[in-house]
NUVEXPA-785109 format. One line per 8 residues: their letters; for each residue x, y, z of C-alpha. Coordinates in pm, 1 decimal, padded with zeros to 6 digits, always signed. Example, Ala and Ser with C-alpha at 12.3 -4.5 7.8 and 13.67 -1.06 7.14 Angstrom:
AS	+01230.0 -00450.0 +00780.0  +01367.0 -00106.0 +00714.0
//
This chain:
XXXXXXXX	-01512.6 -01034.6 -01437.0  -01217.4 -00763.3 -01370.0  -01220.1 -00633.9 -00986.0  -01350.9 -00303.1 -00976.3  -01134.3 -00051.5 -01091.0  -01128.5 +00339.7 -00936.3  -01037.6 +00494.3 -01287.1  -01340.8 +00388.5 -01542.2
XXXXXXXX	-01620.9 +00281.8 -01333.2  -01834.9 +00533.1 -01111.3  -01780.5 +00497.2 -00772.3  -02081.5 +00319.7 -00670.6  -02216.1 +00131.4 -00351.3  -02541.7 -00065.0 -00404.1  -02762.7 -00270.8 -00101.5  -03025.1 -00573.8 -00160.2
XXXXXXXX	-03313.4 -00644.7 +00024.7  -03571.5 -00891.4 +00038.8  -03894.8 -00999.7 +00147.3  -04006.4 -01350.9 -00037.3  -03960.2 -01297.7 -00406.0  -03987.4 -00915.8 -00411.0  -03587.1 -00776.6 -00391.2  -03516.8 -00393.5 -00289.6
XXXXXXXX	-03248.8 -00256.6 -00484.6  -03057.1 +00087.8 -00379.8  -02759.3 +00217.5 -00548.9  -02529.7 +00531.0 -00374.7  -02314.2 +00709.6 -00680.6  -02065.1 +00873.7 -00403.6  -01869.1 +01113.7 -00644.7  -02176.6 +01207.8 -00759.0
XXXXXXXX	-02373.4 +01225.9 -00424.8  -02662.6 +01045.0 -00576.5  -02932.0 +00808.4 -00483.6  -03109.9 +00566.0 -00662.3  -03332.3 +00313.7 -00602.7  -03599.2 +00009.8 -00732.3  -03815.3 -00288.9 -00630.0  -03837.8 -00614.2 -00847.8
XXXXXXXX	-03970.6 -00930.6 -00851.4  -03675.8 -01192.7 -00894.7  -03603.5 -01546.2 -00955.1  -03472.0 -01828.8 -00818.5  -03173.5 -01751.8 -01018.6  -03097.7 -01425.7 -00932.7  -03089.4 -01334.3 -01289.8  -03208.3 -00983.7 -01272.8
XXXXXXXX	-02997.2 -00890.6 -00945.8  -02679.9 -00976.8 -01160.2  -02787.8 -00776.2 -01467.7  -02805.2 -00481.4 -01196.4  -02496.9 -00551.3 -01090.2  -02319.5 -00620.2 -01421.9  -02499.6 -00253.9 -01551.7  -02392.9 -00070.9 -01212.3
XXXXXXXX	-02040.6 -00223.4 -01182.0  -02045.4 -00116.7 -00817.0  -01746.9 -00121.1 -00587.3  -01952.4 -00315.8 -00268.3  -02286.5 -00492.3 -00211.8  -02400.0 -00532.4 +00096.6  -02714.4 -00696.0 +00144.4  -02984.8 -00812.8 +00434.7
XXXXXXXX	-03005.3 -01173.7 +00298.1  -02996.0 -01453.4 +00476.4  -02983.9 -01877.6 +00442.9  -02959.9 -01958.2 +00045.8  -03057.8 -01607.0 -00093.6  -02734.9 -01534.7 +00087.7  -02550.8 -01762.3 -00083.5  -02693.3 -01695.6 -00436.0
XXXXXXXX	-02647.8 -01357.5 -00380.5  -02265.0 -01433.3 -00309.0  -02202.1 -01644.9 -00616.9  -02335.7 -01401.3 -00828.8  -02173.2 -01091.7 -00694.0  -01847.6 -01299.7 -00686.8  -01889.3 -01348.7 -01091.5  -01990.8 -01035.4 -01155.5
XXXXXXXX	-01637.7 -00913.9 -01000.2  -01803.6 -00718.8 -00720.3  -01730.6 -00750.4 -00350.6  -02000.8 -00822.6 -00072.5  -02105.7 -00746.6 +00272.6  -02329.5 -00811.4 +00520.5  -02531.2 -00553.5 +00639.8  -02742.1 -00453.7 +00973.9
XXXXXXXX	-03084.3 -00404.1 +01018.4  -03146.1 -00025.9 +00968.5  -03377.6 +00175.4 +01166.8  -03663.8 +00258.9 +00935.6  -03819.9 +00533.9 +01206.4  -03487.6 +00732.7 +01118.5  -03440.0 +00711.1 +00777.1  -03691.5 +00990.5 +00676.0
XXXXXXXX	-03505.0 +01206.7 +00964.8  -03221.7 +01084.5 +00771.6  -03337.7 +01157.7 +00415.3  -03415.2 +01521.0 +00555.9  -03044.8 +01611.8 +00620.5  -02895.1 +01435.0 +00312.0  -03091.2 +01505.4 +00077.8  -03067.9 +01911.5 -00127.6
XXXXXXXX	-03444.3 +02101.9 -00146.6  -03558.3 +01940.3 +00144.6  -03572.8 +02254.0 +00374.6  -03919.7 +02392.6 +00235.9  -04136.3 +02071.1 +00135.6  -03979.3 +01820.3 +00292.8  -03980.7 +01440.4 +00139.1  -04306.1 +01557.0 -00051.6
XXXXXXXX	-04113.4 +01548.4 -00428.9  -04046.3 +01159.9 -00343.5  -04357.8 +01039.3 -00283.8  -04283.8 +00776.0 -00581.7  -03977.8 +00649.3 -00419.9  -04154.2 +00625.6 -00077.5  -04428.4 +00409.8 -00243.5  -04133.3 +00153.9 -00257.6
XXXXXXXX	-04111.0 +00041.9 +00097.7  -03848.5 -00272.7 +00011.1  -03669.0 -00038.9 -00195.6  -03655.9 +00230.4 +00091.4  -03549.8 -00035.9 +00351.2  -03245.7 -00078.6 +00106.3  -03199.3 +00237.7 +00088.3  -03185.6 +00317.8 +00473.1
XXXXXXXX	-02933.2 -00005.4 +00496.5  -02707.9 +00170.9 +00274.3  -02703.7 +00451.7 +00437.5  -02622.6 +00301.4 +00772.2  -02371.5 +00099.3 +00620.5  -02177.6 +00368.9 +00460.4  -02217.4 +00574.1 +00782.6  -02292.7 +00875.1 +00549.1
XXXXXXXX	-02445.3 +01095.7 +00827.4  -02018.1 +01100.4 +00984.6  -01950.5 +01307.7 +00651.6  -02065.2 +01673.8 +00690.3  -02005.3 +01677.0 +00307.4  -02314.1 +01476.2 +00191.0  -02546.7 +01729.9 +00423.4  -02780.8 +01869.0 +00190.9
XXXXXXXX	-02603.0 +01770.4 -00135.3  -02750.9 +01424.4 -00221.2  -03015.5 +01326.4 -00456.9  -03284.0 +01063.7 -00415.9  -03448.4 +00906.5 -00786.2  -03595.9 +00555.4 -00900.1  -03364.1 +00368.5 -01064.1  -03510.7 +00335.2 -01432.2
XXXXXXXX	-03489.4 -00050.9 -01518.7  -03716.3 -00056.5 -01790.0  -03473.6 +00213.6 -02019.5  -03183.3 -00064.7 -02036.4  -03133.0 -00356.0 -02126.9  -03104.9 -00646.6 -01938.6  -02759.0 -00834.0 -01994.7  -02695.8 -01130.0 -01764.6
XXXXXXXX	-02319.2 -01283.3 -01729.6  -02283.5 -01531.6 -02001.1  -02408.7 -01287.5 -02253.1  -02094.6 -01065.4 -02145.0  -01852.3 -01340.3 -02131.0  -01985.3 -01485.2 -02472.7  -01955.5 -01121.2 -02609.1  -01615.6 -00995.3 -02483.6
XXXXXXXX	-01817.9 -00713.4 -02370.3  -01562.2 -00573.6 -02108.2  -01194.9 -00677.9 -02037.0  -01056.6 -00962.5 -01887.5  -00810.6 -00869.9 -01562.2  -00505.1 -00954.4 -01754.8  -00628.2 -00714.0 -02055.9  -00617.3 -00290.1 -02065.3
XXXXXXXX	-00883.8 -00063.5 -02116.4  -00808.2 -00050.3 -02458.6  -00701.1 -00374.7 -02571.6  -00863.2 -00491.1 -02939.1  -00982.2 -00814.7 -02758.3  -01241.5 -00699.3 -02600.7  -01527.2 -00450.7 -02725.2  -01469.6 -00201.7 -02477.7
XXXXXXXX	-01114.2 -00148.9 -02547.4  -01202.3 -00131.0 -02878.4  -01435.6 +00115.3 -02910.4  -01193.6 +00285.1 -02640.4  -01042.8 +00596.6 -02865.7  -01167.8 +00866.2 -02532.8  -00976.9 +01157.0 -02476.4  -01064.8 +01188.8 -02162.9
XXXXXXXX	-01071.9 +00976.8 -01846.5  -01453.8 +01066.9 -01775.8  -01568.2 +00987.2 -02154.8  -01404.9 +00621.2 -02115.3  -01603.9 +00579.9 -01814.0  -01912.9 +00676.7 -01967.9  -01848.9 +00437.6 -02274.8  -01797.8 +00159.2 -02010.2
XXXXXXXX	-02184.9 +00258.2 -01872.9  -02297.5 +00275.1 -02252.1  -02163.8 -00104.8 -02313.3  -02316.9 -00176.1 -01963.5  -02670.3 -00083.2 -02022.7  -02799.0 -00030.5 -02362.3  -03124.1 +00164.7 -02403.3  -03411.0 +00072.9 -02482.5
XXXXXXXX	-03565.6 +00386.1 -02596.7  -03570.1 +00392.2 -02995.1  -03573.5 +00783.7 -02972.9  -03269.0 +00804.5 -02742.5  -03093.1 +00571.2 -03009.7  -03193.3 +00716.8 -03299.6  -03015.4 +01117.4 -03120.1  -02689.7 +00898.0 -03058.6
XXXXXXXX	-02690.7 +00718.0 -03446.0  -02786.0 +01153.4 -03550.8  -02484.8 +01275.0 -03380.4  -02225.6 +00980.0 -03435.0  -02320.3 +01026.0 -03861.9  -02269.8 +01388.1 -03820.2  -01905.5 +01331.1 -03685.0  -01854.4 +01035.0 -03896.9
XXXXXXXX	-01942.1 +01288.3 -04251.0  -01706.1 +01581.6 -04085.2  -01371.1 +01416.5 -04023.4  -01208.7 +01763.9 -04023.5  -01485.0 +01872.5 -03728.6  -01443.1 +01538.1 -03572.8  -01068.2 +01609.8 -03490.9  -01165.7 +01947.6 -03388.7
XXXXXXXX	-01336.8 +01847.3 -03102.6  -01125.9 +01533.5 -03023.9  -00768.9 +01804.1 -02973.9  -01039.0 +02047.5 -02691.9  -01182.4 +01729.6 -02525.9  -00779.4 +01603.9 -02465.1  -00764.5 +01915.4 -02232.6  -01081.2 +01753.1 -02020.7
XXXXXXXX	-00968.9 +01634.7 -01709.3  -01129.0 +01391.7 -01438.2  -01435.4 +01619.5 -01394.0  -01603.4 +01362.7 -01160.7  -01374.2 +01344.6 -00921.9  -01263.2 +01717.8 -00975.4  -01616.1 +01831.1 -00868.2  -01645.0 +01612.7 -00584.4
XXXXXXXX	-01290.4 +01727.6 -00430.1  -01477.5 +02100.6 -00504.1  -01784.7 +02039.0 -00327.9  -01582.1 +01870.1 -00023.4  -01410.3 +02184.3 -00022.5  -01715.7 +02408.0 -00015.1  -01867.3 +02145.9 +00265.2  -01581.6 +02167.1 +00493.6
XXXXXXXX	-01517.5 +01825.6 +00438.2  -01233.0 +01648.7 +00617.9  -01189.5 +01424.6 +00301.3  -00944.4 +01558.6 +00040.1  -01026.7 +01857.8 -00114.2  -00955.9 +02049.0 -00379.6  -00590.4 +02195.2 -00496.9  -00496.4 +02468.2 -00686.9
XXXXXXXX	-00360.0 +02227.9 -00956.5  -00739.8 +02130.0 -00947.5  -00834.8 +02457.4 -01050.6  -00572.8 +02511.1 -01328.1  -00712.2 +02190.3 -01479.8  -01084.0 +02331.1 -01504.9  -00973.0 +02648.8 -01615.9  -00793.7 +02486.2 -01918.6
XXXXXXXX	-01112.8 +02275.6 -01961.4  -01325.9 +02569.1 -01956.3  -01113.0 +02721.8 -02233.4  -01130.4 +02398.4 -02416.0  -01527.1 +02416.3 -02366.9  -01489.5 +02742.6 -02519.1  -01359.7 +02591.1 -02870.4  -01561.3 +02326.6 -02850.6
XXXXXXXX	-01863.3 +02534.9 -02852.5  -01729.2 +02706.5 -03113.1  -01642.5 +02387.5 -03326.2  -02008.3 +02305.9 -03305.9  -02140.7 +02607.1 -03340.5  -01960.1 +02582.4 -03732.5  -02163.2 +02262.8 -03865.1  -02461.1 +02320.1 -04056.5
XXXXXXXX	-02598.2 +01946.1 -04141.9  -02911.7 +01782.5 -04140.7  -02865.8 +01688.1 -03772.8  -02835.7 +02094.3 -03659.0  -03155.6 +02043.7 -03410.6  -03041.1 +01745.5 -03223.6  -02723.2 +01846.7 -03201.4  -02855.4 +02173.0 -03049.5
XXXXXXXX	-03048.1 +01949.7 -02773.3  -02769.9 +01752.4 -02692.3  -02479.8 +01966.2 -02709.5  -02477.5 +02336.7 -02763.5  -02764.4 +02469.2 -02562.8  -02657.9 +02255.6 -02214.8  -02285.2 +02344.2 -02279.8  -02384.4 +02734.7 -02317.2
XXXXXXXX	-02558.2 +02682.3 -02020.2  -02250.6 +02595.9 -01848.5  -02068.3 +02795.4 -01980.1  -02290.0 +03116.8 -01899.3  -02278.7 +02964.6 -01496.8  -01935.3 +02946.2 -01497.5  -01954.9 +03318.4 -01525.0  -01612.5 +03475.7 -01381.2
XXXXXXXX	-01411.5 +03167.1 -01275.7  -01129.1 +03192.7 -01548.0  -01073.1 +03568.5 -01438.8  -01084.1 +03439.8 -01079.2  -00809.2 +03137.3 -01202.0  -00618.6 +03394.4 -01438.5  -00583.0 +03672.9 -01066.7  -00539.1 +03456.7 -00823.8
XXXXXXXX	-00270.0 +03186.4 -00958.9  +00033.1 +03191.2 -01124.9  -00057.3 +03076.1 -01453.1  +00297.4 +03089.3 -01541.4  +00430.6 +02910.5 -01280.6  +00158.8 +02637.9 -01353.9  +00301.6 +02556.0 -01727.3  +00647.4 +02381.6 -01499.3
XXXXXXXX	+00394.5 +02240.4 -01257.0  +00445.0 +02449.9 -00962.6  +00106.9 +02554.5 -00845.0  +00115.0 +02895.7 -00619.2  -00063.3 +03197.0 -00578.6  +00035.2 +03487.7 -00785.6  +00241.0 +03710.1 -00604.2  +00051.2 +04042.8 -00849.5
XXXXXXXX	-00259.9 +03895.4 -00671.3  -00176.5 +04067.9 -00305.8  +00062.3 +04309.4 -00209.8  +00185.9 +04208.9 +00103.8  +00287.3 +03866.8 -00076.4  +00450.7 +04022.4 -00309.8  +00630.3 +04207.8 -00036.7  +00755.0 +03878.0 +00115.8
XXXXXXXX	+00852.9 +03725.7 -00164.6  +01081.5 +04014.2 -00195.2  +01196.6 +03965.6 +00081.4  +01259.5 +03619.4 +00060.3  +01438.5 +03670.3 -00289.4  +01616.5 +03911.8 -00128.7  +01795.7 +03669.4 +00175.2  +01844.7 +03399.7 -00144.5
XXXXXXXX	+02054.7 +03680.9 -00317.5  +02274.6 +03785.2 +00011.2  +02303.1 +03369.1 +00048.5  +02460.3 +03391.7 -00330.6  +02708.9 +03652.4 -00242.3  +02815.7 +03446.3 +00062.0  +02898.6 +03163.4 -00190.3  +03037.7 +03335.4 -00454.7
XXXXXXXX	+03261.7 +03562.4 -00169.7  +03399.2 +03188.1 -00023.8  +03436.9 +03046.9 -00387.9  +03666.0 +03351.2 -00486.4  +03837.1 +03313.9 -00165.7  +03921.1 +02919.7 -00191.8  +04039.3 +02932.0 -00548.3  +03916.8 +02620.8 -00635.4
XXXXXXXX	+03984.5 +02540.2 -01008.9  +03627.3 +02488.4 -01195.0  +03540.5 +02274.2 -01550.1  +03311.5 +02499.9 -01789.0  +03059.1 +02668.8 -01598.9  +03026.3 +02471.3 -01310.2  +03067.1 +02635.3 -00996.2  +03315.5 +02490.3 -00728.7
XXXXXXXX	+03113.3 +02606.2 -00463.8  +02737.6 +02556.6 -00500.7  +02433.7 +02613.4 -00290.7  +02257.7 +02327.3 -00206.3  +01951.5 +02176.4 +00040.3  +02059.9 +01974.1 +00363.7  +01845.0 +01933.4 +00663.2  +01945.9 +02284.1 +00810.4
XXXXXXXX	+01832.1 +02482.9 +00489.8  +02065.6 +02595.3 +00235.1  +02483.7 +02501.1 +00267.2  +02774.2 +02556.4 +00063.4  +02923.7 +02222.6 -00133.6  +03235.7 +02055.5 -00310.6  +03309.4 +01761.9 -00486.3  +03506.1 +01544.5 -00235.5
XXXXXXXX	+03816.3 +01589.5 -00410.7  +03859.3 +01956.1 -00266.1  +03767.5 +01815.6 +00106.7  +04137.4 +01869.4 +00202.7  +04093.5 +02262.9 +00137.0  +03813.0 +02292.7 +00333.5  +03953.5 +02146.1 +00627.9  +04278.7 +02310.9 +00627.4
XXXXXXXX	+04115.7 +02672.5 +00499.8  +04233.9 +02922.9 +00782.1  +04119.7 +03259.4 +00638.1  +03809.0 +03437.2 +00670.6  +03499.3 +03351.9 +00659.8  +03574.8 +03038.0 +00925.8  +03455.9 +02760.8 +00759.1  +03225.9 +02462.8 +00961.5
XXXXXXXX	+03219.8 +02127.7 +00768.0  +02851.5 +01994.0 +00792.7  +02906.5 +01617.3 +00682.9  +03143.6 +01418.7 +00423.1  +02985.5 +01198.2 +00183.4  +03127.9 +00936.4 -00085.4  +03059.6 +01259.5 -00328.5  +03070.4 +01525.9 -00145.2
XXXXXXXX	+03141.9 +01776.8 +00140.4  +02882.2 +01992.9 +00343.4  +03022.8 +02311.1 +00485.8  +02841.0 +02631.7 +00585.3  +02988.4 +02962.3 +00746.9  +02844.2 +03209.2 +01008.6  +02693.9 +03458.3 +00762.2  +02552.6 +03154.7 +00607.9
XXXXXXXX	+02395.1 +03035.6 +00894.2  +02228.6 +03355.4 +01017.8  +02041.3 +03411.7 +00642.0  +01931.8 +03044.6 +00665.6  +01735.9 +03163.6 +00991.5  +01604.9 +03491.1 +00796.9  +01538.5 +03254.4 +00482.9  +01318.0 +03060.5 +00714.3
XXXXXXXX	+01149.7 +03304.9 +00900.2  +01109.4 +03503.1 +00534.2  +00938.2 +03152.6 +00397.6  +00729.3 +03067.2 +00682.9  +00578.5 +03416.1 +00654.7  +00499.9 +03398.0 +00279.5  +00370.6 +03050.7 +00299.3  +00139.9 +03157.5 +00577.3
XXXXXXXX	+00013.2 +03436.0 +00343.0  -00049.8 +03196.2 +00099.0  -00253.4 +02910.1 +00278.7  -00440.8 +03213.8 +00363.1  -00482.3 +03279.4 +00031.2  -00536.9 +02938.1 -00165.6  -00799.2 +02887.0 +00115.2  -00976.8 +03163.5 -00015.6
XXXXXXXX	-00914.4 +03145.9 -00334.6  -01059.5 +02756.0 -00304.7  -01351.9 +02868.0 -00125.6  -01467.8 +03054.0 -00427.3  -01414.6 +02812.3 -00637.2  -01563.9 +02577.2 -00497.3  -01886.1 +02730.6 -00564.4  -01872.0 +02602.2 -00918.0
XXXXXXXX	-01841.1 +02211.3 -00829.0  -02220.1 +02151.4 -00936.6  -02156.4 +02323.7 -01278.4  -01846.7 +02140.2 -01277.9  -02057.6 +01812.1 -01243.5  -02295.8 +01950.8 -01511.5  -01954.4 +02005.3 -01743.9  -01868.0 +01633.4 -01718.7
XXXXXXXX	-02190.7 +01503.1 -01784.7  -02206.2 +01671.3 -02139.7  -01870.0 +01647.6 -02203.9  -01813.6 +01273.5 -02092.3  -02093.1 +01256.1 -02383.0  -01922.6 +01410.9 -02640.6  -01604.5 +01226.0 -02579.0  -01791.9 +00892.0 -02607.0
XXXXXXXX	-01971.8 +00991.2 -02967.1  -01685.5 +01080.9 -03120.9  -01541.1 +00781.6 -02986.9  -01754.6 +00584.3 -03167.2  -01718.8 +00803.5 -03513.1  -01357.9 +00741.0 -03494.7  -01390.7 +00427.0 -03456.9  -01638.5 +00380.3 -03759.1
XXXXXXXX	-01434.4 +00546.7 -03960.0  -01115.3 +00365.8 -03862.0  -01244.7 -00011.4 -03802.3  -01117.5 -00278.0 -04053.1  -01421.4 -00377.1 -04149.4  -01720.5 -00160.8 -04338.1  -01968.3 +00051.6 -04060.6  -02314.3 +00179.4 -04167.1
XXXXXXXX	-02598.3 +00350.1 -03957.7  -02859.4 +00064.2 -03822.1  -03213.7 +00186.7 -03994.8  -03465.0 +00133.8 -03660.3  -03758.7 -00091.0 -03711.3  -03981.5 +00069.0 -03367.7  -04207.9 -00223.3 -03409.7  -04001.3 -00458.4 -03325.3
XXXXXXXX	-04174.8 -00710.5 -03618.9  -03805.1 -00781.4 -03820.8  -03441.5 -00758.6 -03770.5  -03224.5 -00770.3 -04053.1  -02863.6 -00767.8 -04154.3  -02658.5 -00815.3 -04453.1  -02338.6 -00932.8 -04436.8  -02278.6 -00926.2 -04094.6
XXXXXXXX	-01915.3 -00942.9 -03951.7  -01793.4 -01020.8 -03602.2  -01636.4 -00714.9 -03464.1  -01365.8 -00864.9 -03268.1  -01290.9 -01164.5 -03462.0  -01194.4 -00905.1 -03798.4  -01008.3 -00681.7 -03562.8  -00757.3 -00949.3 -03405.9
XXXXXXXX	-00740.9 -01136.3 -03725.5  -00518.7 -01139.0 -04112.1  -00740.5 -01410.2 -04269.2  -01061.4 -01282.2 -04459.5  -01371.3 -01320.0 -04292.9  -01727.0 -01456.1 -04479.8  -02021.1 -01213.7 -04385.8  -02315.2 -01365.6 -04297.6
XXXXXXXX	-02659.5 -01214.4 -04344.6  -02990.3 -01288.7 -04105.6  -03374.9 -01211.3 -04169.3  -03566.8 -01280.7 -03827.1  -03947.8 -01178.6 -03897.5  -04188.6 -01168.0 -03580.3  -04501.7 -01366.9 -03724.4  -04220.8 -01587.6 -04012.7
XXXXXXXX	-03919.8 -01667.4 -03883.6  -03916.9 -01583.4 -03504.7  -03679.0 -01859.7 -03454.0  -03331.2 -02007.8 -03608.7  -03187.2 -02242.3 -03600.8  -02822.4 -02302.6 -03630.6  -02641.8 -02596.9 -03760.3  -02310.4 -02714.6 -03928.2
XXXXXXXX	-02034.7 -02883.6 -03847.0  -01762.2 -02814.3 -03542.1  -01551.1 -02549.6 -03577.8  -01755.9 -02420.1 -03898.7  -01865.2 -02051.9 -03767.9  -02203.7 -02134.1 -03539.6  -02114.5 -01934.0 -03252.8  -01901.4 -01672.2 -03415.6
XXXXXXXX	-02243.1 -01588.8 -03618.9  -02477.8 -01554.8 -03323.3  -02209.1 -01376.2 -03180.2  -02157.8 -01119.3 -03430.7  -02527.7 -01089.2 -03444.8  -02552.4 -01034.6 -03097.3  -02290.0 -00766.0 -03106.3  -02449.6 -00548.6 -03384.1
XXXXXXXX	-02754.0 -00555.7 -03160.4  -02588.1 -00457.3 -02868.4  -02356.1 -00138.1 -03062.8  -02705.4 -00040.3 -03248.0  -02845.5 -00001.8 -02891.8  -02559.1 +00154.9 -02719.1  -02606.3 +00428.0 -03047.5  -02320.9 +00289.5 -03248.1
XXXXXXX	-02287.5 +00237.8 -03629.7  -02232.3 -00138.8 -03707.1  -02031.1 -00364.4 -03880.8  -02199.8 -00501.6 -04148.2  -02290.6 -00394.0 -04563.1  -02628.6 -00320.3 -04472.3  -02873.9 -00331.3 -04118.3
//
């Protein structure tokens, strides 16, 4: 398995526990402040603790195991591609003391709305491990902003390692996110950085629920009949940036936080996205299918939700910064926005224009023959602010000039030659003293201006959670409508008595392939034909049919269409 990677999988910490057979499992989601934990019974080989880890993908497991369970523990964390730790023996007198500061809506009824999780006392012991480990009570930003759930193990699917080796599910560390090699990469046609980290978590646990299938196979069939819509929405969701990790920089802003924070580049970014949310809305708000009411569910009444939250931010973004200035990447506070600023920059534009009379009063005065419109004399940056340059072919004037202004040669380079004068000198110190002044005004200002905005990081959070969504549907539409091979909608049999397919195809095989490939098609009855077996001779297509079997099952459950004539 690939090493964990920053920029598609959530940045998550997880702890084990044990005591005998029965493991305590808690998981920490740090961008998204969130706890989650479970209790299990697990065997000897570990099987269930590495489809937890293989669904979570966490950064670090530490653990309270010891002897053998140790070990175990440390082979399969080591396959799964996640690093591990040894952790100490919490406290468990202080965790609820603990649980009171972390976690949000604790300050009128206390731990009484996770009774539930407290019923889980290996699960707890995890979770006040983890919490020791990760020292969370040193960062003011988690105060009152963390929330505490059961991790639901029953709504996924359990997928061990071999079944994600076998099935290419995720790439290989010499492969990219969206390499044809590998499922994820191929399914991989996000717009947006938060949408291919949710389509990593879709591959990573499948769902179990056929309801919560059946809403993903509505919406991806409504993008996959409206092509024209379909683009619509994948040109706004190209404007989505990192929201994760945007709203977590916001809410370490609004905490006081000594981590990094958020930027005023960070705010440009979600005000684009909020415009983009805008159209999107929009977009959807135009279709008029079969699948109106789920789509309403899913999409449109949580993203008007947002939307109506986010209330006056753009007109905050659009008064406060240069939106202007933004478009060339320069991210400042808009000078309309406060009059004093504007005053300083003024008078800061005002010392730059005496410093360009200076130059062009010593360039008339040298003479010095130019090409086009190059100047002879230019303006440019050195340690002591802003000095007058030539080529190093006219170095000989400058040395021998005599007249007025006196001229004071800075430094000689292979290219060049530094010189500055007297009246240069002085407006560098004005220049300096006019800069430091505006740039005081706005820190001032951008702190303010962040403070605000940083009111809107749970929103924000809200925002990526729908959006990241979105991004992964229509994902999966474009890819059904752009595979090599034919994809249909899986028809759901809820009783579980029959699976079939006809003419099957391997996904991957197709996709990195020329030749023609033979579907294949499977009837598996409950009471008939529970079992298959299959035979043939080497190299004659055994595995790559239980493979591409497998792999239907696995897109049908994840909400994809699959590749086959019929499910």
């Amino acid at each position: 398995m690939p090493a964990f990677d920053p920029e598609v999988q959530a940045n998550a910490v997880c702890c084990v526990t044990s005591f005998g057979d029965q493991l305590g499992w808690a998981v920490f989601y740090e961008d998204l402040r969130a706890f989650r934990i479970c209790e299990y019974a697990e065997d000897v080989h570990m099987s269930r603790t590495e489809a937890l880890l293989l669904q979570l993908q966490p950064r670090l497991c530490c653990h309270l195991l010891s002897g053998d369970a140790a070990r175990k523990l440390c082979r399969v964390a080591e396959s799964c591609g996640v690093e591990q730790a040894q952790a100490s023996e919490p406290k468990q007198v202080d965790l609820e003391q603990d649980l009171l500061r972390l976690l949000a809506g604790t300050e009128q009824c206390g731990l009484s709305r996770h009774l539930e999780e407290q019923r889980q006392k290996q699960a707890m012991r995890a979770l006040a491990t983890l919490i020791g480990h990760l020292q969370l009570l040193n960062e003011p930003g988690y105060f009152n902003a963390c929330t505490l759930g059961l991790y639901p193990l029953k709504n996924f699917v359990f997928l061990d390692k071999a079944a994600f080796s076998a099935l290419n599910v995720l790439p290989r560390p010499d492969e990219s996110q969206r390499s044809s090699t590998n499922l994820l990469g191929l399914l991989n046609r996000c717009r947006s950085q938060i949408g291919q980290r949710r389509l990593r978590q879709w591959l990573t646990q499948p769902l179990t629920d056929p309801r919560k299938i059946s809403r993903r196979h509505d919406m991806v069939e409504m993008l996959v009949t409206n092509e024209s819509f379909l683009r619509d929405l994948e040109a706004q969701l190209r404007r989505v940036p990192d929201l994760e990790r945007l709203s977590a920089r916001l809410h370490r802003t609004a905490a006081g936080s000594k981590s990094q924070g958020a930027s005023l580049e960070d705010l440009v970014s979600l005000y684009y996205c909020v415009l983009a949310t805008d159209k999107i809305i929009k977009a959807l708000e135009r279709y008029e299918g079969q699948h109106q009411a789920v789509l309403r569910e899913m999409q449109l009444d949580r993203l008007r939700s947002i939307m109506a939250d986010f209330g006056n931010f753009c007109a905050l973004v659009e008064q406060t910064i240069d939106l202007q200035q933004a478009e060339l990447r320069n991210y400042c506070i808009s000078t309309a926005f406060d009059p004093s600023l504007k005053q300083m920059a003024q008078q800061r534009d005002k010392v730059r224009a005496q410093m360009e009379t200076v130059r062009a009063d010593v360039d008339k005065k040298l003479g010095l023959a130019s090409r086009g419109n190059e100047k002879p004399v230019s303006l440019q940056e050195c340690p002591d602010g802003l000095a007058l340059r030539v080529t190093k072919k006219h170095q000989q004037v400058i040395q021998t000039f005599s007249g007025k202004p006196q001229l004071k040669v800075l430094s000689i380079k292979k290219q060049e030659v530094m010189f500055t004068t007297t009246d240069l000198a002085r407006l560098n110190k004005d220049l300096q003293q006019a800069v430091d002044n505006y740039q005081k005004q706005t820190d001032a200002l951008t702190t303010k201006a962040l403070k605000v905005a940083s009111t809107y990081s749970s929103v924000a959070e809200r925002l990526a959670d729908v959006v990241a969504e979105l991004d992964v549907l229509c994902s999966l539409a474009r890819v059904a409508l752009t595979a090599p091979c034919q994809f249909v909608r899986p028809k759901l049999d809820e009783s579980g008595r029959e699976c079939v397919i006809d003419g099957a195809v391997h996904l991957l095989v197709v996709a990195n392939s020329n030749q023609s490939f033979v579907a294949n098609d499977l009837s598996m009855h409950r009471d008939s034909s529970r079992l298959h077996l299959i035979t043939g001779p080497n190299m004659g297509g055994k595995s790559t049919y239980i493979r591409s079997v497998a792999l239907i099952a696995l897109l049908n459950q994840i909400g994809s269409f699959v590749p086959c004539l019929c499910p």
